[in-house]
C-alpha positions in Angstrom: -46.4 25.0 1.3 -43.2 26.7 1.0 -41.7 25.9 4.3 -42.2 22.4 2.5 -40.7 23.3 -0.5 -37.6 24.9 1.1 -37.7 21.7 3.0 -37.5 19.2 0.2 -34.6 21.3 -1.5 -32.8 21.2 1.7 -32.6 17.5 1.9 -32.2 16.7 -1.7 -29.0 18.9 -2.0 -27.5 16.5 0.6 -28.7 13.5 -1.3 -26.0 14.4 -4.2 -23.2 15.2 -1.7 -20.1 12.6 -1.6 -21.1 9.6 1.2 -17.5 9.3 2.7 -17.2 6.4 5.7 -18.2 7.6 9.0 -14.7 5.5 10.6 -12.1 6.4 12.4 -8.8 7.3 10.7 -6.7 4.2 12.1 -9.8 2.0 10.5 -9.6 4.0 7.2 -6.0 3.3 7.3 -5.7 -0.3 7.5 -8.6 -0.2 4.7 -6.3 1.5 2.4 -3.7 0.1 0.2 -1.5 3.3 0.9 -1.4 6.3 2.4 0.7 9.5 1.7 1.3 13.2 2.6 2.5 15.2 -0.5 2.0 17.6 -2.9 -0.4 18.4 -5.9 2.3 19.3 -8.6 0.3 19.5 -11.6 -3.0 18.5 -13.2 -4.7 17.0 -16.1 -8.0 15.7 -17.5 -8.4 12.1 -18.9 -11.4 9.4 -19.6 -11.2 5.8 -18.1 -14.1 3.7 -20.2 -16.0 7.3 -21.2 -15.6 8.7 -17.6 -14.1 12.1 -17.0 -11.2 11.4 -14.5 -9.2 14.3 -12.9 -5.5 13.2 -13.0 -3.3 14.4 -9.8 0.3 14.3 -10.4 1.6 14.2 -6.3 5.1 14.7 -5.2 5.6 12.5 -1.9 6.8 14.1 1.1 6.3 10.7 3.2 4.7 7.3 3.0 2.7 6.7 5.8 1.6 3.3 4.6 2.3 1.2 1.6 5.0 1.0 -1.7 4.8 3.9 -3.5 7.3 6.0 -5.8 8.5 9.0 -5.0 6.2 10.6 -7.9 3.1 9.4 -8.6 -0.2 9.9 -10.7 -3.6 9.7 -8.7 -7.0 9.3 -10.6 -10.0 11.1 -8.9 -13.2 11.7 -10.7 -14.3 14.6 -12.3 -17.6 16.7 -12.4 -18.9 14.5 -9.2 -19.2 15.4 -5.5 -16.3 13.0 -4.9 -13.8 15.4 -7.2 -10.3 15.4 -5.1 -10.4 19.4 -4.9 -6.9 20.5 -3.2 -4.7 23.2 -3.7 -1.4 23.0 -5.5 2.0 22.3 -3.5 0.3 22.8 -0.2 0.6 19.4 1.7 -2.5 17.1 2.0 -2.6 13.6 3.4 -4.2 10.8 1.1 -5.5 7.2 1.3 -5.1 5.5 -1.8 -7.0 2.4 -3.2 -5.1 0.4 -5.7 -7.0 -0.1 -9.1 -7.0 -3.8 -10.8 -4.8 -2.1 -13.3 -2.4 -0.3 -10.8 -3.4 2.5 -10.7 -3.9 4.8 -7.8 -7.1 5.8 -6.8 -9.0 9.1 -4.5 -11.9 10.3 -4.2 -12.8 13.8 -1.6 -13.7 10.7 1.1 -9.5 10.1 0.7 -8.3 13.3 2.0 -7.5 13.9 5.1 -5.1 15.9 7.3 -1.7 15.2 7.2 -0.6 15.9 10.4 -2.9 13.3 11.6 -2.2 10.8 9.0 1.4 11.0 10.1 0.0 10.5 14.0 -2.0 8.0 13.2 -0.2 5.5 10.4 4.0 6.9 11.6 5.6 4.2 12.6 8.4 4.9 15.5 11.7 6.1 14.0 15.2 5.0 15.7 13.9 1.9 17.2 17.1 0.0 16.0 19.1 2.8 17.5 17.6 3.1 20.8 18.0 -0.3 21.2 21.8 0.0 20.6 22.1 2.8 22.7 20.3 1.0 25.7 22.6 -2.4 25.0 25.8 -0.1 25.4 24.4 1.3 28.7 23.7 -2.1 30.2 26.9 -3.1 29.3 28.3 -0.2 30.9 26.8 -0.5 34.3 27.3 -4.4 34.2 31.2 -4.1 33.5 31.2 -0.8 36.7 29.8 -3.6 38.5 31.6 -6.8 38.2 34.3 -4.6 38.5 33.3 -3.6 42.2 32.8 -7.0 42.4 36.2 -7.9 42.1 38.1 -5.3 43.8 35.6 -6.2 46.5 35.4 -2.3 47.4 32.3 -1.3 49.1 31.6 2.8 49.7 31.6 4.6 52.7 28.0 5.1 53.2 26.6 7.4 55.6 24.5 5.0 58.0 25.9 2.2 56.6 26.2 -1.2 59.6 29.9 0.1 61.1 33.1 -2.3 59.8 
């Protein structure tokens, strides 16, 4: 009777845990309306229609996915098993669901690590710039050769056919 007691407690404290998604980060990513790495700066308690709401003032470090301002306000709930608990100015990755009213939304299902939320969501940086850089080089060797070309100069190969 108490191994069945213990039993029932067991799986009843997982019944009130926060149900996050079991996806894939790059299919959690193209779910969300945003996505960040930042900072907790400061935080407050506030009410949305009677509902305790944590409020999360984040600094962004980068945008990973989406418009957002360089400071912004995230709502998470409070006194739930989804409560966005996260230390302050340590860096945390977030996906962010956009409220009808604008706001930003999290929940503990939206954090994740932010060294694979950059892997995942970065985009390539210098693209526009390598490109450059490999248009110059073409041009380069194309110019060395028409220039060959026209001088009609050939190099002295070792085993080259004889002249």
């Amino acid at each position: 009777m108490v191994v069945v007691a213990l039993g029932a407690l067991a799986a009843s404290a997982d019944a009130g845990a926060c149900v996050c998604a079991d996806a894939p980060l790059g299919e959690r990513l193209d779910d969300a309306d945003a996505a960040i790495v930042g900072r907790v700066v400061a935080e407050q308690m506030g009410q949305t229609r009677g509902a305790a709401q944590l409020l999360l003032t984040v600094d962004v470090d980068q945008r990973v996915k989406g418009d957002v301002a360089d400071t912004i306000v995230v709502r998470s709930p409070s006194g739930s098993d989804c409560d966005v608990l996260v230390a302050k100015d340590e860096a945390i990755g977030l996906l962010l669901t956009r409220a009808p009213g604008g706001e930003w939304l999290a929940s503990a299902c939206s954090v994740v690590p932010p060294g694979q939320l950059v892997a995942e969501g970065g985009e390539p940086r210098g693209g526009v710039i390598k490109v450059g850089i490999g248009l110059v080089i073409l041009g380069l060797v194309l110019l060395w050769a028409l220039r060959r070309l026209k001088r009609g100069a050939r190099p002295d190969l070792p085993g080259a056919p004889g002249q």
